[in-house]
C-alpha positions in Angstrom: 165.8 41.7 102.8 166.6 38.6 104.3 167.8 35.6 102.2 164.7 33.3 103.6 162.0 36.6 102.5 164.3 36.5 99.0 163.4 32.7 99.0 159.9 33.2 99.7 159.6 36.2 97.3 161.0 34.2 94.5 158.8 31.3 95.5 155.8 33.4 95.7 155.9 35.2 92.6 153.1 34.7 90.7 150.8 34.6 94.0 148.5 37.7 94.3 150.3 41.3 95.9 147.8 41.0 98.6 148.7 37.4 99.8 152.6 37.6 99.1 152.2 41.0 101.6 150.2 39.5 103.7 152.1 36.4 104.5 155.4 38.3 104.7 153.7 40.4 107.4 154.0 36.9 109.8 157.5 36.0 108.5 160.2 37.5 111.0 162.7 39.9 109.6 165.6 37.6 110.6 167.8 34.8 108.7 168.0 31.4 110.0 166.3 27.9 109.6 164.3 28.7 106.4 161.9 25.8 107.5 161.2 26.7 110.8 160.6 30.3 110.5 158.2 29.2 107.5 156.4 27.1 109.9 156.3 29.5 112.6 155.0 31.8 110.5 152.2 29.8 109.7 151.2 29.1 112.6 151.4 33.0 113.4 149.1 33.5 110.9 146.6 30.4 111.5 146.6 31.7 115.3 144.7 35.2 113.9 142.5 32.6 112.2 141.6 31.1 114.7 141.2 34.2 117.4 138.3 35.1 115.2 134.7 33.9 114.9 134.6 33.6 111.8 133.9 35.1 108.4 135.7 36.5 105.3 138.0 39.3 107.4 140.6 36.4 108.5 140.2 34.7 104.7 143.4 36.7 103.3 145.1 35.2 107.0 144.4 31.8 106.3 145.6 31.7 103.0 148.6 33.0 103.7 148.8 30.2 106.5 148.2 27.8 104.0 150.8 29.4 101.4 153.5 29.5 104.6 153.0 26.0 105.6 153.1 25.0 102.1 156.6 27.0 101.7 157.9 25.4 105.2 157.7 22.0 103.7 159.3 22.7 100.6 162.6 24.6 102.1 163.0 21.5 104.0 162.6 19.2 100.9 165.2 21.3 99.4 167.4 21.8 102.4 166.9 18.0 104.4 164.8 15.7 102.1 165.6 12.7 104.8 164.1 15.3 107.4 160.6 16.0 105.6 158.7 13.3 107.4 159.8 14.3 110.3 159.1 17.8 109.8 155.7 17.3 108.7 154.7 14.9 111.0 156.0 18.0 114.0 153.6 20.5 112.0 151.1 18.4 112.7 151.5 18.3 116.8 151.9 21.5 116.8 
């Protein structure tokens, strides 16, 4: 395991098995900027979302969105507080 999918694991804990599954399914399986894979993977996940018309069978993606985004912002609180305005203001162009 990866130390960012330890970080989200041990940040995820006491989420639901189905949603802490579900978002690790977007998070690649590699090391690196903790922040920016947590965004990417949000945005992975908010893409399905958003492919779809609608209704509950994208509700578990979307959460998991929301929980990845959430993560992304607080690894770079912990990693770059200076940087989290910046960071948040480049999720949102995105």
């Amino acid at each position: 395991m990866s130390k960012t999918a330890e970080w989200i694991a041990a940040h995820m804990a006491d989420a639901p098995p189905v949603l802490r599954e579900r978002a690790m399914q977007y998070v690649p399986p590699t090391d690196g900027d903790a922040a920016e894979r947590l965004a990417r993977a949000a945005g992975a996940a908010l893409d399905v979302v958003l492919a779809h018309a609608g209704g509950r069978g994208v509700a578990l993606d979307l959460l998991a969105a929301d929980g990845l985004i959430t993560l992304a912002l607080l690894a770079k609180a912990n990693a770059a507080p200076a940087e989290l305005d910046a960071f948040a203001a480049s999720l949102m162009r995105r």
